[in-house]
C-alpha positions as semicolon CSV with decimal commas, in nm:
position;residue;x (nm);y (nm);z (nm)
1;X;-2,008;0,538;2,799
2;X;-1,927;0,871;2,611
3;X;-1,790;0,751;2,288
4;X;-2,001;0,554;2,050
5;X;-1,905;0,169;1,932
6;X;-1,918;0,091;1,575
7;X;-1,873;-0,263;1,395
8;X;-1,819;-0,236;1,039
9;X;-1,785;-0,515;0,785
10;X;-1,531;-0,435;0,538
11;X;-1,642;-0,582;0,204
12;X;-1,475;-0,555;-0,095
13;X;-1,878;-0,517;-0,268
14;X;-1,994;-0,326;0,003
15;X;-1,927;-0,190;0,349
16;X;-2,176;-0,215;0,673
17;X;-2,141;-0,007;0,981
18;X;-2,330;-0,110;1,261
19;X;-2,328;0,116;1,575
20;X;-2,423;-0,015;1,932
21;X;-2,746;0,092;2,045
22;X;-2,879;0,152;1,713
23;X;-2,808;-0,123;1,505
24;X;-2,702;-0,114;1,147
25;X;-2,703;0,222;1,018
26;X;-2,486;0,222;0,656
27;X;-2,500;-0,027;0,383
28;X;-2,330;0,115;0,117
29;X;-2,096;-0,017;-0,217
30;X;-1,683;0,018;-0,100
31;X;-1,602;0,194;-0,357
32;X;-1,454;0,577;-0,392
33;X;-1,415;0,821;-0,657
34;X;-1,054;1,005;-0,636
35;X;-0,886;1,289;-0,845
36;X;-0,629;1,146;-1,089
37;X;-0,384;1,431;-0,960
38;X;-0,410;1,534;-0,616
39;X;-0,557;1,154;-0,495
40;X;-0,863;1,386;-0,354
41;X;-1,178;1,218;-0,243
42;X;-1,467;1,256;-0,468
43;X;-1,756;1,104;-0,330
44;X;-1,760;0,725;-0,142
45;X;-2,056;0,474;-0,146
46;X;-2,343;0,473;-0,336
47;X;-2,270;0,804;-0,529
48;X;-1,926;0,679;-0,634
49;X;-2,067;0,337;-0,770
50;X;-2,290;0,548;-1,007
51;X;-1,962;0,668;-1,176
52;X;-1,809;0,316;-1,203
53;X;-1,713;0,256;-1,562
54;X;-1,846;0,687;-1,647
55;X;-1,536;0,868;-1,524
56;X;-1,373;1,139;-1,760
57;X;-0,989;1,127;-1,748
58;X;-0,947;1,364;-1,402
59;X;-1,132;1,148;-1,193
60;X;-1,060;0,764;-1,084
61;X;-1,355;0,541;-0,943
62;X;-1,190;0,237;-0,805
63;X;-1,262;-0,044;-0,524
64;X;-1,025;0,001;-0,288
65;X;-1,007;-0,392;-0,138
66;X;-0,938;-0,622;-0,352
67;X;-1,021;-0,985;-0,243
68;X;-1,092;-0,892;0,124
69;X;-0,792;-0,682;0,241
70;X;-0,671;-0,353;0,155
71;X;-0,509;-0,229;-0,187
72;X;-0,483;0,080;-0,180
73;X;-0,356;0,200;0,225
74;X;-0,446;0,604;0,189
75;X;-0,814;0,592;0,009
76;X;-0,937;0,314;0,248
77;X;-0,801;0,555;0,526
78;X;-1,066;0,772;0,392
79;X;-1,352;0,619;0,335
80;X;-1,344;0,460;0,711
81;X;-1,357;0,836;0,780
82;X;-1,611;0,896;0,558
83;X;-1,822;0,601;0,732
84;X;-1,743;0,673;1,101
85;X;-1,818;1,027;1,061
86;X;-2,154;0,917;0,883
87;X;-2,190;0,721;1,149
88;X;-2,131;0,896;1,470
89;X;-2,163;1,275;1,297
90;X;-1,853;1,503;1,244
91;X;-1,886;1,720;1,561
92;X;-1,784;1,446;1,808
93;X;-1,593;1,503;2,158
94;X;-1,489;1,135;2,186
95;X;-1,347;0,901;1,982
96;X;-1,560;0,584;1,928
97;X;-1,414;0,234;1,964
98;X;-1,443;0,037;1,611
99;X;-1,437;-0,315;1,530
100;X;-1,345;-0,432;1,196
101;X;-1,431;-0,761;0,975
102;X;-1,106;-0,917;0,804
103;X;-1,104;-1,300;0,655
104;X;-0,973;-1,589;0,805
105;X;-0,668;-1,615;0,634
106;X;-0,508;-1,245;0,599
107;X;-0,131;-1,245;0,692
108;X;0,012;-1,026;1,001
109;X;0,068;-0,747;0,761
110;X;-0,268;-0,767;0,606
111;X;-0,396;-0,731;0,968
112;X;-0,196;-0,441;1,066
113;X;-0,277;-0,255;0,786
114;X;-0,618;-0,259;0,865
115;X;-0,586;-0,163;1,252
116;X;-0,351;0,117;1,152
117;X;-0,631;0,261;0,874
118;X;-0,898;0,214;1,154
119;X;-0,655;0,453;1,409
120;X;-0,615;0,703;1,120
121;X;-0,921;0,688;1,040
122;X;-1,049;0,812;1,377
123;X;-1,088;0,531;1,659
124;X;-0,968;0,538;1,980
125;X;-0,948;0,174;1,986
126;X;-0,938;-0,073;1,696
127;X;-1,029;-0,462;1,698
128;X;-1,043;-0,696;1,469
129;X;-1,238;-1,033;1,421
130;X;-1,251;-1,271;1,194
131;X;-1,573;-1,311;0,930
132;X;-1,666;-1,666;0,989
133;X;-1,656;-1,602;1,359
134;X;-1,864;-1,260;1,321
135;X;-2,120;-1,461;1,058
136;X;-2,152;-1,698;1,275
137;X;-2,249;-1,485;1,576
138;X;-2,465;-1,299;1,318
139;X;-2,678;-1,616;1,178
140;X;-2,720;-1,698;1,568
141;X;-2,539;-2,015;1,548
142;X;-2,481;-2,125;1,886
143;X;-2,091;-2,119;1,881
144;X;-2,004;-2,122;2,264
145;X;-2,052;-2,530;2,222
146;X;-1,847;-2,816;2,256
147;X;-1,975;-2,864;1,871
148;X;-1,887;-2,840;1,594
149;X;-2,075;-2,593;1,346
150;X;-1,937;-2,485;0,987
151;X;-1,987;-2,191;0,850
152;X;-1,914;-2,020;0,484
153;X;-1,905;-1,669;0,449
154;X;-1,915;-1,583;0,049
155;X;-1,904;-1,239;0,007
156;X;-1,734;-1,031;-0,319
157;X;-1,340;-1,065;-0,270
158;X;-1,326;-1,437;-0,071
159;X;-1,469;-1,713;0,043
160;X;-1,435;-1,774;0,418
161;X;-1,501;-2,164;0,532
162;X;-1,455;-2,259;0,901
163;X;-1,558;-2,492;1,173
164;X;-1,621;-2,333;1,514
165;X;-1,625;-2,533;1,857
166;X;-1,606;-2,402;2,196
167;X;-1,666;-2,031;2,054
168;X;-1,319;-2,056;1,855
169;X;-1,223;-2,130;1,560
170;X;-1,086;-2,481;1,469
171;X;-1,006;-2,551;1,084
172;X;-1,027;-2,228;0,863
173;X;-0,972;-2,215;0,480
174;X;-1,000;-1,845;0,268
175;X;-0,951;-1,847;-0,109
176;X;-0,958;-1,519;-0,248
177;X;-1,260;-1,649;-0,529
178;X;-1,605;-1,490;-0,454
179;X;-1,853;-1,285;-0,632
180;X;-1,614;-1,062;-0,795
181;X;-1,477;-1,347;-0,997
182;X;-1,823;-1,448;-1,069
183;X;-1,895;-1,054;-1,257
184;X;-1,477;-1,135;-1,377
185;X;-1,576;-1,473;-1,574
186;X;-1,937;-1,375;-1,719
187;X;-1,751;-1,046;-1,906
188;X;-1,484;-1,324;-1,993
189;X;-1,795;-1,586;-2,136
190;X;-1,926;-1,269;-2,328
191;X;-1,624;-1,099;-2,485
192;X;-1,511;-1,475;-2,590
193;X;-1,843;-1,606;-2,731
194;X;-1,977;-1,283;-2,845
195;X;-1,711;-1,036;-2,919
196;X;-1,910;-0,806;-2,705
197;X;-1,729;-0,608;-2,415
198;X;-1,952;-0,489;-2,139
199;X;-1,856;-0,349;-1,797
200;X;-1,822;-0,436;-1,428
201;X;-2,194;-0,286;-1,321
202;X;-2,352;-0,466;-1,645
203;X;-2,180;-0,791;-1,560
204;X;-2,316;-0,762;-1,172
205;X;-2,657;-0,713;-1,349
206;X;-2,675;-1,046;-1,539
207;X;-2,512;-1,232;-1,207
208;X;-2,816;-1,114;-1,031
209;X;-3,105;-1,168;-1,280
210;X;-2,929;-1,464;-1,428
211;X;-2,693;-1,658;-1,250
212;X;-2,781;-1,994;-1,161
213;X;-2,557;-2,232;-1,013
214;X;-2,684;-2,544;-1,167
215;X;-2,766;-2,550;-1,534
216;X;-3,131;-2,509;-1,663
217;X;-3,174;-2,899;-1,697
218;X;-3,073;-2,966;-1,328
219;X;-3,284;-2,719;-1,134
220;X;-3,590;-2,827;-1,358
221;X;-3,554;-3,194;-1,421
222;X;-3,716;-3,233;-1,787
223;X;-3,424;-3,029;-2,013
224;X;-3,668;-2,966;-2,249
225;X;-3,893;-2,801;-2,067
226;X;-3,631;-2,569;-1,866
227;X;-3,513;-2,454;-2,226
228;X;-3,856;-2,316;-2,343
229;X;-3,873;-2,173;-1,981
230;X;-3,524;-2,012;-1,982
231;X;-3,523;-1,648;-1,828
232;X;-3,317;-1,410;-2,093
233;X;-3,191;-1,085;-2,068
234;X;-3,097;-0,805;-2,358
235;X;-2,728;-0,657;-2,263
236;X;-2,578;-0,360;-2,472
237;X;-2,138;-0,333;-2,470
238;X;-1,913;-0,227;-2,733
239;X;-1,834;-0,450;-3,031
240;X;-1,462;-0,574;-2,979
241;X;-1,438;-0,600;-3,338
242;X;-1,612;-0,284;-3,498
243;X;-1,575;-0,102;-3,161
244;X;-1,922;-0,005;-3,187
245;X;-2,215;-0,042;-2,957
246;X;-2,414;-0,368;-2,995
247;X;-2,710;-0,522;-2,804
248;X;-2,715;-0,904;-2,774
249;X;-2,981;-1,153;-2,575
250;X;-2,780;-1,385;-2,335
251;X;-2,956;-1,689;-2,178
252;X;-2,985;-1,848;-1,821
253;X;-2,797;-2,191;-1,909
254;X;-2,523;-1,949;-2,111
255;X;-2,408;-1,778;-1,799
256;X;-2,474;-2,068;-1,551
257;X;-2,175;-2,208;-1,796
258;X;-1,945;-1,916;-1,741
259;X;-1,978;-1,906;-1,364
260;X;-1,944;-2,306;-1,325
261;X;-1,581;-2,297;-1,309
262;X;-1,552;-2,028;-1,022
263;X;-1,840;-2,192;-0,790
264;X;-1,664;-2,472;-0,805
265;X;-1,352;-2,322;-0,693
266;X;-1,556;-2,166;-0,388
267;X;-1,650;-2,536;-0,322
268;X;-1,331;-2,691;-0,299
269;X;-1,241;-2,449;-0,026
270;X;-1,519;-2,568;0,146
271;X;-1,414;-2,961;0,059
272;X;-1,044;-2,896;0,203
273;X;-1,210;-2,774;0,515
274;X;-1,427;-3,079;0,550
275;X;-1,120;-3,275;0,511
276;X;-0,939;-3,162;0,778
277;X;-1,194;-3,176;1,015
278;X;-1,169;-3,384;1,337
279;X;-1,402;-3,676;1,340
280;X;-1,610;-3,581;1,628
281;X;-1,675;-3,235;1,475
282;X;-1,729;-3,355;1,135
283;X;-2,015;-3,573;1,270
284;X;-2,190;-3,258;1,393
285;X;-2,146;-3,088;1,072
286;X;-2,373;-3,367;0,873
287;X;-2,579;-3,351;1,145
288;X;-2,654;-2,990;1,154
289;X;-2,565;-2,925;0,767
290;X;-2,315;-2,615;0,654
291;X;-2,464;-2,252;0,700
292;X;-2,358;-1,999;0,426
293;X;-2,363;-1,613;0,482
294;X;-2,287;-1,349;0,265
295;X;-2,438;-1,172;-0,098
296;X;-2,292;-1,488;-0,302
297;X;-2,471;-1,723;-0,125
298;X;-2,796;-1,622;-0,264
299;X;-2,660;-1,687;-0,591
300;X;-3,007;-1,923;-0,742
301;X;-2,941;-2,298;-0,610
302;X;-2,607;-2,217;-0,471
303;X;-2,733;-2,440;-0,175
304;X;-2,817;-2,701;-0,354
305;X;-2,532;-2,718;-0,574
306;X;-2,277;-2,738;-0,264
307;X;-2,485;-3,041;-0,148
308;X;-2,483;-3,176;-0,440
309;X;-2,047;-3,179;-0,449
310;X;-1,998;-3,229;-0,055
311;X;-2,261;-3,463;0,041
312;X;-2,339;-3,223;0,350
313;X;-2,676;-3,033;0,383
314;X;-2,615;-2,689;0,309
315;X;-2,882;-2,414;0,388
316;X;-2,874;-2,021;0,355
317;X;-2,900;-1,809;0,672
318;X;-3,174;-1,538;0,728
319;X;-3,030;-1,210;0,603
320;X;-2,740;-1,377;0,491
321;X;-2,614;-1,050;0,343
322;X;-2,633;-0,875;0,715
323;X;-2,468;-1,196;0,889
324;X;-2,098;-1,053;0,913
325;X;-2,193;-0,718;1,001
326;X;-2,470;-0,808;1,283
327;X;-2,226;-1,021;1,409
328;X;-1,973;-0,761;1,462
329;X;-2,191;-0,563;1,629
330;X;-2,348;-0,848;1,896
331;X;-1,917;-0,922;1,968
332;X;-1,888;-0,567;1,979
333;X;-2,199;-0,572;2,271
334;X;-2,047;-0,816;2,479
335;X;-1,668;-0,787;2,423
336;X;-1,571;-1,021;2,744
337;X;-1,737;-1,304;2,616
338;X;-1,602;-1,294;2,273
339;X;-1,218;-1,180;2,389
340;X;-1,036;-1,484;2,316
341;X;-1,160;-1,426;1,961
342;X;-1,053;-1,069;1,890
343;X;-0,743;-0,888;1,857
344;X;-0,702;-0,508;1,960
345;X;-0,475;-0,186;1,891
């Protein structure tokens, strides 16, 4: 074997490339910093994220998936060029074979588009496979079965929820609300209750020092006690209504009331799964409880608020952020016994 194999999970937050033999070598932001005129790439990853929000007129920093599949065709085309050459270095004879992440409910086009960016982008063969399947390979759930195991995969653009049996997937539901919305509805809270605007990179900030999915009085029990104990945080935006800069302190039970809405929208994707679940599987699934992968899964208590609403134990996996991507690369290792699962260019 000549040519190097690379699994990458395609996030719309960030993008993992794991390469056979080696093991995960990238984790870096999907996002990519283009001229306004000629569409030429700036800078990708990391580097490009620091510009977020700080570009002057000439130059465009932009995410280019939106809610798990591609938005803009030519600059992901890129920046899976900029990974696999990171990847496998630029002075290669052969061309490696690449797998690619996509959720569980993408449409035909949706999938092509992807496998046709991968060829651009370098590969000599392209496959695809579907998140839930590659978390679930990547949290070492034991999928080959005749069992039913359930699996959420939470990540920035959607929420994947499926049940696996017999190494296959059985009931799948993908709503395109994940963490994205999350940063979306805590600018919304703050421009409505304080007049303050702040931007995408300070929103992500407060989601991860702040966020908590139940409120202050549910995760510690005596409400007065949680509100002397409240964790706080001093944000600076722009004034909506002088239009000048303006620093504000915003509390923990404040945004765990701006994100309530959209966690519970993640959860009903999870309920309509349950629902449609066979019998025999479903009585596995309370049995062995719902594993959740991805960054907005270790959103505080986000466990305990989905067993809370479904009535199923719910527990985080190890490296839930690495699940997807690990997962790739393990179907990647042993294509024959994961073929069923994967499509190919």
């Amino acid at each position: 074997m000549f040519s190097k194999r690379i699994g990458i999970d395609l996030g719309t937050a960030n993008t993992l490339v794991y390469v056979a033999g080696e093991g995960i070598v990238l984790n870096e932001p999907t996002v990519v910093t283009v001229t306004a005129e000629e569409n030429r790439v700036v800078a990708v990853g990391k580097e490009a994220k620091e510009m977020l929000g700080r570009t002057p007129g000439n130059i465009v920093a932009q995410r280019p998936l939106k809610d798990g599949v591609i938005a803009d065709y030519t600059i992901t085309e890129a920046m899976l060029s900029y990974f696999i050459d990171k990847a496998c270095g630029r002075s290669r004879f052969f061309k490696p074979e690449v797998m690619v992440c996509i959720p569980s409910g993408v449409t035909q086009v949706e999938r092509r588009a992807v496998l046709d960016a991968t060829m651009s982008a370098g590969a000599k063969i392209a496959y695809l496979i579907e998140e839930p399947l590659a978390a679930a390979i990547g949290a070492r759930v034991p999928i080959a079965q005749a069992a039913g195991h359930m699996i959420v995969d939470i990540g920035g653009g959607s929420t994947d929820a499926a049940v696996i049996s017999l190494g296959g997937i059985v009931v799948h539901s993908s709503v395109r609300v994940a963490g994205n919305k999350v940063d979306e509805a805590i600018a919304t809270y703050i421009k409505k209750k304080f007049n303050l605007m702040v931007g995408e990179r300070t929103s992500e900030d407060i989601k991860i020092h702040l966020a908590n999915a139940l409120d202050g009085a549910d995760s510690n029990p005596p409400s007065h006690k949680a509100s002397e104990g409240q964790r706080k945080l001093e944000i600076r935006g722009r004034d909506s209504i002088s239009g000048l800069p303006r620093t504000i302190e915003i509390t923990e039970t404040q945004i765990s009331e701006a994100i309530k809405p959209v966690l519970m929208d993640m959860i009903s994707a999870v309920k309509g799964v349950l629902e449609q679940t066979p019998p025999e599987l479903a009585a596995d699934i309370i049995d062995k409880g719902v594993v959740m992968s991805g960054g907005t899964s270790l959103l505080h208590n986000f466990d305990r608020l989905m067993t809370q609403t479904t009535g199923v134990p719910c527990h985080v996996a190890e490296d839930a952020l690495l699940c997807v991507v690990r997962g790739t690369g393990v179907a990647l290792e042993n294509i024959e016994l994961y073929k069923r699962s994967i499509s190919k260019k």
